[in-house]
N, CA, C and O atoms as a CHARMM CRD file, in Angstrom:
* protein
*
  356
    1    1 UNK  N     56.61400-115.19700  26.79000 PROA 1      0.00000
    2    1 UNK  CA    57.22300-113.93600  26.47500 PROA 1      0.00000
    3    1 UNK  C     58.69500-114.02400  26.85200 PROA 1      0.00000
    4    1 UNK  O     59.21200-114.83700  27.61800 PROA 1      0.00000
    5    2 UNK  N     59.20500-113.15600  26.25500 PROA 2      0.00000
    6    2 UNK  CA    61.03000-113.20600  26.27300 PROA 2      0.00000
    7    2 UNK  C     61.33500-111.94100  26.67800 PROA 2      0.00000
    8    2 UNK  O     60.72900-111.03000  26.11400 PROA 2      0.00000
    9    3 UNK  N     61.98800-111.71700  27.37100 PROA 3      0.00000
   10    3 UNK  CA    62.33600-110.22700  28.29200 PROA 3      0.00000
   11    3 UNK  C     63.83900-110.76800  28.14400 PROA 3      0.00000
   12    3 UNK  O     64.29100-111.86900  28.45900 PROA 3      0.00000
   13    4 UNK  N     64.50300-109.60900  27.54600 PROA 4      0.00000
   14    4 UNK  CA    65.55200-109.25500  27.28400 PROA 4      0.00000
   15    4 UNK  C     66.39700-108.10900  28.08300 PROA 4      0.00000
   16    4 UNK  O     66.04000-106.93100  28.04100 PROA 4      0.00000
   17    5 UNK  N     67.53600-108.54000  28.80900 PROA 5      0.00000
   18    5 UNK  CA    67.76800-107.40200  29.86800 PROA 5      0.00000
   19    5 UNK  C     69.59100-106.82800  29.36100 PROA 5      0.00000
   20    5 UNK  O     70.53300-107.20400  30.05800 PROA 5      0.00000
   21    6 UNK  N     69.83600-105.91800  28.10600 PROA 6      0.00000
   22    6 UNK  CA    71.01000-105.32300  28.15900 PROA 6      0.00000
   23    6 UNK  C     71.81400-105.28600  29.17600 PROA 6      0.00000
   24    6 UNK  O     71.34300-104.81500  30.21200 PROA 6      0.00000
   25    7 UNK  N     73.41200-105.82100  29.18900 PROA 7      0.00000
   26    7 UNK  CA    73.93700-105.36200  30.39300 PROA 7      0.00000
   27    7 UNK  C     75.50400-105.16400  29.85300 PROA 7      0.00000
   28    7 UNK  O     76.07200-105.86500  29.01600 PROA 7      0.00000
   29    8 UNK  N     75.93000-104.24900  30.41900 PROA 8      0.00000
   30    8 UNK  CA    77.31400-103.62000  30.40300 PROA 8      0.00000
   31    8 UNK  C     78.02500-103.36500  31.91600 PROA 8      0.00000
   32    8 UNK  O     77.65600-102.95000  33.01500 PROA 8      0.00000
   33    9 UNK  N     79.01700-103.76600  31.42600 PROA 9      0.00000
   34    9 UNK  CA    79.69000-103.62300  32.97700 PROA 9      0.00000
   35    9 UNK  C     81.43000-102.85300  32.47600 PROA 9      0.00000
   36    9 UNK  O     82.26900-103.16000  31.62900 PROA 9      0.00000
   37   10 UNK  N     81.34800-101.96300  33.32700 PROA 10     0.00000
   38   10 UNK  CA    82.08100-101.22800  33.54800 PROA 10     0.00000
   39   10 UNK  C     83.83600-101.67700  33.08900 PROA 10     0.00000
   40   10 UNK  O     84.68800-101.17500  32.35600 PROA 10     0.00000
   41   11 UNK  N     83.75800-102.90200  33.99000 PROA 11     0.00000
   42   11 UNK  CA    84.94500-103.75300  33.92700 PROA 11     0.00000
   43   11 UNK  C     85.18300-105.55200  33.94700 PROA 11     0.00000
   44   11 UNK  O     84.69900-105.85800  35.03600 PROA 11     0.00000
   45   12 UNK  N     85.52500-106.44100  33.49200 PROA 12     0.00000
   46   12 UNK  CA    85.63600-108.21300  33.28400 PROA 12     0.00000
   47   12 UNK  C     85.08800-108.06700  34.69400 PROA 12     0.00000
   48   12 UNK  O     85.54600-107.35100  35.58400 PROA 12     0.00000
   49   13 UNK  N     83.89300-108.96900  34.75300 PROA 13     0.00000
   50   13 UNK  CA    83.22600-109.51200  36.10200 PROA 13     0.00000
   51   13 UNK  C     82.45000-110.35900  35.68100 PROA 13     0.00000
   52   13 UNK  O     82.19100-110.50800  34.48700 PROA 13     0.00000
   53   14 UNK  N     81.67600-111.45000  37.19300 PROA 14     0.00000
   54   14 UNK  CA    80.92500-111.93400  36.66400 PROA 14     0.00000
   55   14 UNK  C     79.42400-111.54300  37.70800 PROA 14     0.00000
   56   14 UNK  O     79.51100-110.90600  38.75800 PROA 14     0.00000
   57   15 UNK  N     78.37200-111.97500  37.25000 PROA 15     0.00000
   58   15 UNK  CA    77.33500-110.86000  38.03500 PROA 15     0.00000
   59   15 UNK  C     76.15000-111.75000  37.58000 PROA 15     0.00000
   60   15 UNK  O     76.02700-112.50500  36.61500 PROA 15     0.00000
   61   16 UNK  N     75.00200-111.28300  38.98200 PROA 16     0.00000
   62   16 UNK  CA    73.88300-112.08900  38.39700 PROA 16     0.00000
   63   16 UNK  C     72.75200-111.14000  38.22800 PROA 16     0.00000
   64   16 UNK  O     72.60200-110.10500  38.87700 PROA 16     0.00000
   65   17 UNK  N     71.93500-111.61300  37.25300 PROA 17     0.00000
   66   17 UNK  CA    71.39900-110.45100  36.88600 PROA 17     0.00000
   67   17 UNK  C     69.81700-111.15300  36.80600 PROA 17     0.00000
   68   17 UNK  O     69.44400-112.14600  36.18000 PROA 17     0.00000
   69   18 UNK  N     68.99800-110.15100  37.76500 PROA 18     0.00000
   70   18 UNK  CA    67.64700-110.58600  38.46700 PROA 18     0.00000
   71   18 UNK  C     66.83800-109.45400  37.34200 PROA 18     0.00000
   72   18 UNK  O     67.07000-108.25600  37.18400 PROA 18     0.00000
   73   19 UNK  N     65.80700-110.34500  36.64600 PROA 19     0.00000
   74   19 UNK  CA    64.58500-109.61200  35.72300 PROA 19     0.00000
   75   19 UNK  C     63.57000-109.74800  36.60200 PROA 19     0.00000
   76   19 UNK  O     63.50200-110.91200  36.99800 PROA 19     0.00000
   77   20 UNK  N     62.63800-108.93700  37.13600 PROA 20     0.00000
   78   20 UNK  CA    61.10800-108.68400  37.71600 PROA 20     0.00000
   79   20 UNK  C     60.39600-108.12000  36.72600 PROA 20     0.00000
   80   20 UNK  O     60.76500-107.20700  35.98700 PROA 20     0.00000
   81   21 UNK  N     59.05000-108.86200  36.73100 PROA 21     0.00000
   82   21 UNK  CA    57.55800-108.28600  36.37500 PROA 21     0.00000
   83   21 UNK  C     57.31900-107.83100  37.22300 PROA 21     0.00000
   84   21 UNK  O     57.88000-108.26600  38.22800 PROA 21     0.00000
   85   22 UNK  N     56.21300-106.51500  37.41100 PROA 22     0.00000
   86   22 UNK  CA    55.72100-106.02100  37.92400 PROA 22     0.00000
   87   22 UNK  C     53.90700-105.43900  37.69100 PROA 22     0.00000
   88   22 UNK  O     53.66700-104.40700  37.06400 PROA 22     0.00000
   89   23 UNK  N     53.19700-105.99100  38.08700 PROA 23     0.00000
   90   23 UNK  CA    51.69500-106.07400  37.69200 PROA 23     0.00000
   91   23 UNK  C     51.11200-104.89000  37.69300 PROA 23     0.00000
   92   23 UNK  O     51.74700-103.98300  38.23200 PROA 23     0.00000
   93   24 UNK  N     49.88100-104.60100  37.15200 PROA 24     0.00000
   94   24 UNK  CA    48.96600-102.93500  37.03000 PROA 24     0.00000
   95   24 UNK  C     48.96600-102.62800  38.67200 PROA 24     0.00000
   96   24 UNK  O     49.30600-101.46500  38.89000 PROA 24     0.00000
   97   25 UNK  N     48.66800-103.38600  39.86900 PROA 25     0.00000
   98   25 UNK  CA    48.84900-103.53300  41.06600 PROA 25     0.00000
   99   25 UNK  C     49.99200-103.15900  42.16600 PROA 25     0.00000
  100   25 UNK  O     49.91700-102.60200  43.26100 PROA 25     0.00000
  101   26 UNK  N     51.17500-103.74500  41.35700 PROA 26     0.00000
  102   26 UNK  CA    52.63300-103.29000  41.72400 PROA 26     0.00000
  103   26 UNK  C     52.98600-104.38700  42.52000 PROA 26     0.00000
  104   26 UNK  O     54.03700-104.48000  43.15500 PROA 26     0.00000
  105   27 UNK  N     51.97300-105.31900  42.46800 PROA 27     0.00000
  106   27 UNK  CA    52.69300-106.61200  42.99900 PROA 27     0.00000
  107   27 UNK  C     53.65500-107.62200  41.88500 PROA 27     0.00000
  108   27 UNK  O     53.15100-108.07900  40.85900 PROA 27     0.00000
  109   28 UNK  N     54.90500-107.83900  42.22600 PROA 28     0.00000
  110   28 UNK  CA    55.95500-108.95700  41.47200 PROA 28     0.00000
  111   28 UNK  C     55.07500-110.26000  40.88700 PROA 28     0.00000
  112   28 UNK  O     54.73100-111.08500  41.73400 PROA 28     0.00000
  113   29 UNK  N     54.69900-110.49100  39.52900 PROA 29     0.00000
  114   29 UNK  CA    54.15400-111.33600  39.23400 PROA 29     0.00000
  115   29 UNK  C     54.92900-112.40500  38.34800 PROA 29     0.00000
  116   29 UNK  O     54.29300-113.12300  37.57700 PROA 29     0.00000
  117   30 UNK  N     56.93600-112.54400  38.52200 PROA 30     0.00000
  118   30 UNK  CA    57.11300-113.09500  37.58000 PROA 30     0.00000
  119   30 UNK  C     58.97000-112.08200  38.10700 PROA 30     0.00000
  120   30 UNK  O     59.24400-110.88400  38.03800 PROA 30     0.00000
  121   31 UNK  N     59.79800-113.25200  38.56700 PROA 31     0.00000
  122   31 UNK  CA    61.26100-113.01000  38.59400 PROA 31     0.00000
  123   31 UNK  C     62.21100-114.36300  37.69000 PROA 31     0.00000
  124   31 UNK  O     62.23300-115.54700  38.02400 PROA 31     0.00000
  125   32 UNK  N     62.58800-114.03400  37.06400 PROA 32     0.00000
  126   32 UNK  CA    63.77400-114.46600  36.57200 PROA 32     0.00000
  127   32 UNK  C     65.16500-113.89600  36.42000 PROA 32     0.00000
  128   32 UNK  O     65.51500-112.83300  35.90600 PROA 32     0.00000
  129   33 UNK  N     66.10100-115.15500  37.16700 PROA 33     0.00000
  130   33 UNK  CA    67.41500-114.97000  37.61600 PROA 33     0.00000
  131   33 UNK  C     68.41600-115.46600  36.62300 PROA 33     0.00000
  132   33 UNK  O     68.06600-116.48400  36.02600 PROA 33     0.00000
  133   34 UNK  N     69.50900-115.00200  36.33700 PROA 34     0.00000
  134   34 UNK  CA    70.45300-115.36400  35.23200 PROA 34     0.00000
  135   34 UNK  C     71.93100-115.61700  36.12700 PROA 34     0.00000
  136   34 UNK  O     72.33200-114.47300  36.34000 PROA 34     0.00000
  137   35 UNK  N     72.55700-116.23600  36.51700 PROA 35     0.00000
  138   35 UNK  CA    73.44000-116.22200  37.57300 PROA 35     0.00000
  139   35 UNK  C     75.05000-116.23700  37.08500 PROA 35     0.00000
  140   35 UNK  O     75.23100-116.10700  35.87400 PROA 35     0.00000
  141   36 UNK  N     76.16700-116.38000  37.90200 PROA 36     0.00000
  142   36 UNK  CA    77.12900-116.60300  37.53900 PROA 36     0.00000
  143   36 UNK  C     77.15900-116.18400  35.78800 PROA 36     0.00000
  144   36 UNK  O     77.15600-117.06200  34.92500 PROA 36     0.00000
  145   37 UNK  N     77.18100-115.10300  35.55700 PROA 37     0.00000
  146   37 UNK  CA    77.63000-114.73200  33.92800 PROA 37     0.00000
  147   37 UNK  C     78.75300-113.43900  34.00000 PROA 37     0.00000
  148   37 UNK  O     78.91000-112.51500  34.79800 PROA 37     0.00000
  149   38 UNK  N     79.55000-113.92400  32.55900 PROA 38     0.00000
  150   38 UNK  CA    80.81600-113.69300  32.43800 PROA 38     0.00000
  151   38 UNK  C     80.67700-112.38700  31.58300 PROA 38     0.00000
  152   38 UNK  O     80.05400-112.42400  30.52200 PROA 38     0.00000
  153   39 UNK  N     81.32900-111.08600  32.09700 PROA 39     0.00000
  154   39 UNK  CA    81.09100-109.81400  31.40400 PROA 39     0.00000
  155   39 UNK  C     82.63700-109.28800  31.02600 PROA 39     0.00000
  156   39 UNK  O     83.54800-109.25300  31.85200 PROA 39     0.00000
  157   40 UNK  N     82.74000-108.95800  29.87400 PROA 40     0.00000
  158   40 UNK  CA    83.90500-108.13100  29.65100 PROA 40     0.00000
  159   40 UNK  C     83.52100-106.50200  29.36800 PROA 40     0.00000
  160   40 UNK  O     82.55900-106.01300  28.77600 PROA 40     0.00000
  161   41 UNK  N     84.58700-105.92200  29.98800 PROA 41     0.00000
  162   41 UNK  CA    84.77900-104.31500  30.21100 PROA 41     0.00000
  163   41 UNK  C     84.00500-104.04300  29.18600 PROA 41     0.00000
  164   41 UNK  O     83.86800-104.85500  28.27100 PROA 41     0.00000
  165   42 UNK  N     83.41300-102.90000  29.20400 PROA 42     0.00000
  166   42 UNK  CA    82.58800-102.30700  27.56500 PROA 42     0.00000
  167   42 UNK  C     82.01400-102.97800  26.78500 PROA 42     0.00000
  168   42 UNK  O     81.58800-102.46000  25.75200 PROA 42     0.00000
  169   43 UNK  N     81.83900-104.27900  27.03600 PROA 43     0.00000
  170   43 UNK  CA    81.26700-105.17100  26.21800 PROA 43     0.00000
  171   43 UNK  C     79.59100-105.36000  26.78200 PROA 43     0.00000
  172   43 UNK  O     79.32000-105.86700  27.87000 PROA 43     0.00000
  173   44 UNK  N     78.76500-104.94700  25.99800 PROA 44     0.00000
  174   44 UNK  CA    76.95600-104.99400  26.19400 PROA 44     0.00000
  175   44 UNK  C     76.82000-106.49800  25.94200 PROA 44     0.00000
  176   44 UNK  O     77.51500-107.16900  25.17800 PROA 44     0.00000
  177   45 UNK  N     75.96000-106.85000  26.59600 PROA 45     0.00000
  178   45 UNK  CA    75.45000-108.39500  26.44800 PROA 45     0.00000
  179   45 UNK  C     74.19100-108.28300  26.97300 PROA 45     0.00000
  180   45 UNK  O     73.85100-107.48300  27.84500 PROA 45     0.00000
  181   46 UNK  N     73.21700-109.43900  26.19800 PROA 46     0.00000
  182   46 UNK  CA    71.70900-109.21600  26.46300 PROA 46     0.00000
  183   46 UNK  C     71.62700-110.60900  26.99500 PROA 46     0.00000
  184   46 UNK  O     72.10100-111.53600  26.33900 PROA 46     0.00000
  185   47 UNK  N     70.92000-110.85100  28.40900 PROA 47     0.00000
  186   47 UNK  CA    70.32800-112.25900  28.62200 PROA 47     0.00000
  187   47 UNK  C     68.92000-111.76000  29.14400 PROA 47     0.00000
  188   47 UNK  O     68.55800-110.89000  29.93700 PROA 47     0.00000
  189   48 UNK  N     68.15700-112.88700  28.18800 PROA 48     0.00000
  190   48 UNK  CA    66.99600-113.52500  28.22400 PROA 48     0.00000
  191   48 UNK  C     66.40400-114.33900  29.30500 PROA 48     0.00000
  192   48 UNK  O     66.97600-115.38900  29.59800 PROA 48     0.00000
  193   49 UNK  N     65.19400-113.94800  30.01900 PROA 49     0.00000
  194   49 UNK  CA    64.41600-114.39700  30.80900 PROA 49     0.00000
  195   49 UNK  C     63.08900-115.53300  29.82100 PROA 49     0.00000
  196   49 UNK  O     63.50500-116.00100  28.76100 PROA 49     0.00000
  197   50 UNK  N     62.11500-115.76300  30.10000 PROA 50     0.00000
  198   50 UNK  CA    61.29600-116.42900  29.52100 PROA 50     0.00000
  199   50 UNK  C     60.14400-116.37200  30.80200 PROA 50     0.00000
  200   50 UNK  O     60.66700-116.72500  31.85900 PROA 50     0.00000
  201   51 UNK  N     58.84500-116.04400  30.92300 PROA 51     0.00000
  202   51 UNK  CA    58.22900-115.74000  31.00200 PROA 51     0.00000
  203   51 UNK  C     56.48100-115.89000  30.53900 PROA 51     0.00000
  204   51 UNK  O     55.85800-114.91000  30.13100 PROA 51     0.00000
  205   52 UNK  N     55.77900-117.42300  30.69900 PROA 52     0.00000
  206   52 UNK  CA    54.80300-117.69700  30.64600 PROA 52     0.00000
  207   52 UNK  C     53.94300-117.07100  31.24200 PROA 52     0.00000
  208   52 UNK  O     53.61200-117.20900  32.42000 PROA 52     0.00000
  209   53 UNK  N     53.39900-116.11500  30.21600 PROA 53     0.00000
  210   53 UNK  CA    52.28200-115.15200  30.83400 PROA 53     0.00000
  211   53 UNK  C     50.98100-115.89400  31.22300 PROA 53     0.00000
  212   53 UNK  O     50.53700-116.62000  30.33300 PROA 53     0.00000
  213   54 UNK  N     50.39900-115.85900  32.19200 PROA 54     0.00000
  214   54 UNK  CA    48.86000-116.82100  32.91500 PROA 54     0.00000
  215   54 UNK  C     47.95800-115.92800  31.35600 PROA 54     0.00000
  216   54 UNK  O     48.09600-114.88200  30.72200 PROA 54     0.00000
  217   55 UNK  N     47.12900-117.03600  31.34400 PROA 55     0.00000
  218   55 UNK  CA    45.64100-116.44600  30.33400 PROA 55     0.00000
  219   55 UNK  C     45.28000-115.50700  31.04700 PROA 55     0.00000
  220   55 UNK  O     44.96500-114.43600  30.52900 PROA 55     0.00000
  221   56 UNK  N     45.25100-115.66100  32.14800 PROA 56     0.00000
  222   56 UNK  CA    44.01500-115.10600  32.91200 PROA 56     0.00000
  223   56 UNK  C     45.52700-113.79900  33.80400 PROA 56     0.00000
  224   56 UNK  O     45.99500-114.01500  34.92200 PROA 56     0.00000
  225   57 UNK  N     45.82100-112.94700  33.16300 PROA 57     0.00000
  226   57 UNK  CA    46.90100-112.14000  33.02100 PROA 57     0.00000
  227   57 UNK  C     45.87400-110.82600  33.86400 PROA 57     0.00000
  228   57 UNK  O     44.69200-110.86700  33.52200 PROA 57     0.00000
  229   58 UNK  N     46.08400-110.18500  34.46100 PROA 58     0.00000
  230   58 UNK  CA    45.48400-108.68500  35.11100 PROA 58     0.00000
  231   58 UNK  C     45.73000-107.73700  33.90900 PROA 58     0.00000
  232   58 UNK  O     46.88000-107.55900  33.50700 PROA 58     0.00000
  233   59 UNK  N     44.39600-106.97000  33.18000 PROA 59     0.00000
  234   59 UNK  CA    44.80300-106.09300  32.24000 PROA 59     0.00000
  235   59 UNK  C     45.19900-105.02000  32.59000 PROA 59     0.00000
  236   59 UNK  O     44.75500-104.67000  33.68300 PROA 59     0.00000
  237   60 UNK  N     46.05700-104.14100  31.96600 PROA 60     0.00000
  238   60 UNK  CA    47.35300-103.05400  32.62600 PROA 60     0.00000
  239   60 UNK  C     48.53100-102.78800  31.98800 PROA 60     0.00000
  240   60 UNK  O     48.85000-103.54900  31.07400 PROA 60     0.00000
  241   61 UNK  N     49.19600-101.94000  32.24900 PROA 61     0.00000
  242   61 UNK  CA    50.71800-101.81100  32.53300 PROA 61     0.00000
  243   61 UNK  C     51.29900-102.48200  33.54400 PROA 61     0.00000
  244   61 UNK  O     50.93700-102.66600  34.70600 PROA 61     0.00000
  245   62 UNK  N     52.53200-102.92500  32.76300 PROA 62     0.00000
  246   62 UNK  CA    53.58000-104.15400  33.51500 PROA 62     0.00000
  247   62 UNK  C     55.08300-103.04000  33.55100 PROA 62     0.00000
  248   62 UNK  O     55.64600-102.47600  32.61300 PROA 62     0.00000
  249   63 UNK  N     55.33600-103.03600  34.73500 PROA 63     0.00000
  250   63 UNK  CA    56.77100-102.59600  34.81900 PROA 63     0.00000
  251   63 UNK  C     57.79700-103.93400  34.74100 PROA 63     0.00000
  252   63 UNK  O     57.51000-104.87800  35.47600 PROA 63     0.00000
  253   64 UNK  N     59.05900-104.04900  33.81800 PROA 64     0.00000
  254   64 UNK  CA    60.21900-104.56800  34.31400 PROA 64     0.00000
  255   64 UNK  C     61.16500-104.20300  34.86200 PROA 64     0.00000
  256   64 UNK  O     61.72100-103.16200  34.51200 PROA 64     0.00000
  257   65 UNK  N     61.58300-104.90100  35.80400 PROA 65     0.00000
  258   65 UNK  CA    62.92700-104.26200  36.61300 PROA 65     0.00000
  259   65 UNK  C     64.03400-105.19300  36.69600 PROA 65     0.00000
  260   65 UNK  O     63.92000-106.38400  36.40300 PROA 65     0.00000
  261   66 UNK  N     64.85600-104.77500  37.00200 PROA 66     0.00000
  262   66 UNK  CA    66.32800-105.07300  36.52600 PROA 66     0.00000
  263   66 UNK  C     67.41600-105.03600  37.63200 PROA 66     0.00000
  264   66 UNK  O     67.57300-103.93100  38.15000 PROA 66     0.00000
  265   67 UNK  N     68.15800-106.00400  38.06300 PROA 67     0.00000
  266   67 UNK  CA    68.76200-106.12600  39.20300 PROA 67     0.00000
  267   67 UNK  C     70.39100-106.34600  38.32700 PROA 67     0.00000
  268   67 UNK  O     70.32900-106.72200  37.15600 PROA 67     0.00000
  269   68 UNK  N     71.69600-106.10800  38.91800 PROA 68     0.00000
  270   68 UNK  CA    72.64800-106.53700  38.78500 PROA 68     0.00000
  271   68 UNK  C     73.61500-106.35500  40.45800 PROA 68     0.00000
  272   68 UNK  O     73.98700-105.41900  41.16600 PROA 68     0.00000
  273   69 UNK  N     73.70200-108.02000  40.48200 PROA 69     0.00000
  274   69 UNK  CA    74.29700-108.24100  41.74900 PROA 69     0.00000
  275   69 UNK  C     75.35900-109.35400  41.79800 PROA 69     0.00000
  276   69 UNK  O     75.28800-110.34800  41.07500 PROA 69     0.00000
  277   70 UNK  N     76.50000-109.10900  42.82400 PROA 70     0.00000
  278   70 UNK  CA    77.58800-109.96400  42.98400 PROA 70     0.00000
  279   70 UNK  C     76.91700-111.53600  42.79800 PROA 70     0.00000
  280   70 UNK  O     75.76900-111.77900  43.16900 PROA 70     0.00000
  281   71 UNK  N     77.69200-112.42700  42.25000 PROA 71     0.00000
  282   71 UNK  CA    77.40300-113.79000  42.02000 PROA 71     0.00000
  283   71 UNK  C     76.77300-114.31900  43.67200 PROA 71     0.00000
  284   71 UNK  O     77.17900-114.16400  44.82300 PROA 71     0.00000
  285   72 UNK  N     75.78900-114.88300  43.15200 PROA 72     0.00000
  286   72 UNK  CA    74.78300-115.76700  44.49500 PROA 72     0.00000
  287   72 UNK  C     73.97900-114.71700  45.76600 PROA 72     0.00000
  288   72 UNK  O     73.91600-114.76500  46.99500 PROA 72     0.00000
  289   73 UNK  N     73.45400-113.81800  44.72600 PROA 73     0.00000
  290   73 UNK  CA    72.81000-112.61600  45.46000 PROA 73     0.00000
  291   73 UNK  C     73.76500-111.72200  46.27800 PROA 73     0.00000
  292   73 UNK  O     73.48700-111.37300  47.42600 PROA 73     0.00000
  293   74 UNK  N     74.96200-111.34700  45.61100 PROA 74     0.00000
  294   74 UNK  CA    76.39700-110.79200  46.48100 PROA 74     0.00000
  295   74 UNK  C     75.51500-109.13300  46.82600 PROA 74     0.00000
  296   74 UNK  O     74.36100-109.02800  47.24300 PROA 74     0.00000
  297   75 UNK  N     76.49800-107.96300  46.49200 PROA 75     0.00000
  298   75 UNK  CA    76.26300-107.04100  46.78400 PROA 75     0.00000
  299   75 UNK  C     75.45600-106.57200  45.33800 PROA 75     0.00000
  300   75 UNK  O     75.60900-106.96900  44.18300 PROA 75     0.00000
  301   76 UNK  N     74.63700-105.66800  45.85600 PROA 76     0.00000
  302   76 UNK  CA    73.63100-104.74800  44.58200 PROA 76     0.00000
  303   76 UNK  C     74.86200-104.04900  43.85500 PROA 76     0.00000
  304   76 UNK  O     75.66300-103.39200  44.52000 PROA 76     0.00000
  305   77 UNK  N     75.01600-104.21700  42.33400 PROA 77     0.00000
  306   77 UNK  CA    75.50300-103.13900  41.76000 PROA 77     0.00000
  307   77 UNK  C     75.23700-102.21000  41.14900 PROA 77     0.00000
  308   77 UNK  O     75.90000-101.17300  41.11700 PROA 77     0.00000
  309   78 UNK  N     73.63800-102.55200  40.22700 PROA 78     0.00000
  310   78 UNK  CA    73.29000-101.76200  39.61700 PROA 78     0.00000
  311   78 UNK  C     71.07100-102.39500  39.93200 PROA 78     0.00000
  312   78 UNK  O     70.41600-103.35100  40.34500 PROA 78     0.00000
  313   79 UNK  N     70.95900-101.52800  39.57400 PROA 79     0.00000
  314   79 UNK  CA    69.86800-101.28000  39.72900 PROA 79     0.00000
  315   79 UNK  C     68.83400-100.63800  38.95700 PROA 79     0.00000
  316   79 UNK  O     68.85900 -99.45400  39.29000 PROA 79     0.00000
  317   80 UNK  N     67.54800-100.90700  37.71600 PROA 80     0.00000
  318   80 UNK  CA    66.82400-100.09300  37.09900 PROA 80     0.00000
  319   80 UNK  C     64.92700-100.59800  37.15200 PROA 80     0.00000
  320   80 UNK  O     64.20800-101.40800  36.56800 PROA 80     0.00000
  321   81 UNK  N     64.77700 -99.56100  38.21000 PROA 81     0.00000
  322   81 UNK  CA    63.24700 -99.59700  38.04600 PROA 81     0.00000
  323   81 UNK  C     61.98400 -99.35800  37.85900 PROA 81     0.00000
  324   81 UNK  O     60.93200 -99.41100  38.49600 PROA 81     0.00000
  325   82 UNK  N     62.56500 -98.92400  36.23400 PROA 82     0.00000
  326   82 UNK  CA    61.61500 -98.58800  35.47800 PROA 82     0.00000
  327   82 UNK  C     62.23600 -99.09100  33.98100 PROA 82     0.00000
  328   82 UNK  O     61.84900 -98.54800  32.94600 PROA 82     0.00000
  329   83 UNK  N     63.19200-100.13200  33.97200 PROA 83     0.00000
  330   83 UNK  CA    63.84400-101.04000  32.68600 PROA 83     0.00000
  331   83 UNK  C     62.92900-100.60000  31.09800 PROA 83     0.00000
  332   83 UNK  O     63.10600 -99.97900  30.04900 PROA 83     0.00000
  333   84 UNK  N     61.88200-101.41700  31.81700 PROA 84     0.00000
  334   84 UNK  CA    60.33700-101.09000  30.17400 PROA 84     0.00000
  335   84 UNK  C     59.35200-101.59200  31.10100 PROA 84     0.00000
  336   84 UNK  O     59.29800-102.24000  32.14700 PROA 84     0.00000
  337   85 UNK  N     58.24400-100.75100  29.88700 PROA 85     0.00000
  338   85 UNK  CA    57.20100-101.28800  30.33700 PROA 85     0.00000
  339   85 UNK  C     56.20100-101.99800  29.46100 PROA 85     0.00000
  340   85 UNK  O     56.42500-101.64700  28.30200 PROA 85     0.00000
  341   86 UNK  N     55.44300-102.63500  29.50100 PROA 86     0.00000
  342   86 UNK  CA    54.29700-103.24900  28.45900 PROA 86     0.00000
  343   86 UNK  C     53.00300-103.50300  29.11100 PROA 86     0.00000
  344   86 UNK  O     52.82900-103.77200  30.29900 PROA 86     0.00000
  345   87 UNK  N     51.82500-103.34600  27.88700 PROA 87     0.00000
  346   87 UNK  CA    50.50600-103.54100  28.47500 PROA 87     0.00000
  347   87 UNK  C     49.93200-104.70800  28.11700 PROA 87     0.00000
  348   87 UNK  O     50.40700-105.31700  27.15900 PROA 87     0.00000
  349   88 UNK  N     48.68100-105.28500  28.90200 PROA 88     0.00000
  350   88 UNK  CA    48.23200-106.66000  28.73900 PROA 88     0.00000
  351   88 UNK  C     46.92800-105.68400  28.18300 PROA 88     0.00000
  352   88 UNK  O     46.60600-104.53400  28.47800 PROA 88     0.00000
  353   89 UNK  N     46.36300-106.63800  27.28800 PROA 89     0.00000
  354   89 UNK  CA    44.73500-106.32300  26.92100 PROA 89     0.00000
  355   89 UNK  C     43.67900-107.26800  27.36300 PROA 89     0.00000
  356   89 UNK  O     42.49900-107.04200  27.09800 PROA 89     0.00000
């Protein structure tokens, strides 16, 4: 699976930007990190996680969540946790 995480930044920075799964349970089953990336002011940009879902997957609702933080886990800038959600069958 491909989880796609929109990001806009306010102003030219560069920022790393942390994707979480989140299981029917609410335990983290699945983080992917995008690091050192280059943002211009008003400019939206989407990076892609990838995400090998197990067969044997917990059936449910999956929360994604969404981190944006200074390069090499710096300071939190932004934060969304409740990004999307999707169900397993």
């Amino acid at each position: 699976m491909t989880i796609g995480a929109l990001v806009t930044s306010n102003s030219a920075s560069r920022a790393l930007v942390d994707v979480e799964v989140y299981g029917p349970t609410g335990a983290r089953v699945f983080q992917g990190v995008v690091d050192n990336q280059q943002f211009s002011a008003g400019q939206p940009r989407t990076l892609s996680v990838s995400w090998d879902v197990p067969s044997n997957a917990a059936v449910g609702t999956y929360t994604v969540k969404v981190g944006v933080f200074k390069v090499g886990w710096g300071i939190l800038f932004a934060w969304g946790d409740a990004a999307a959600h999707f169900t397993v069958y």
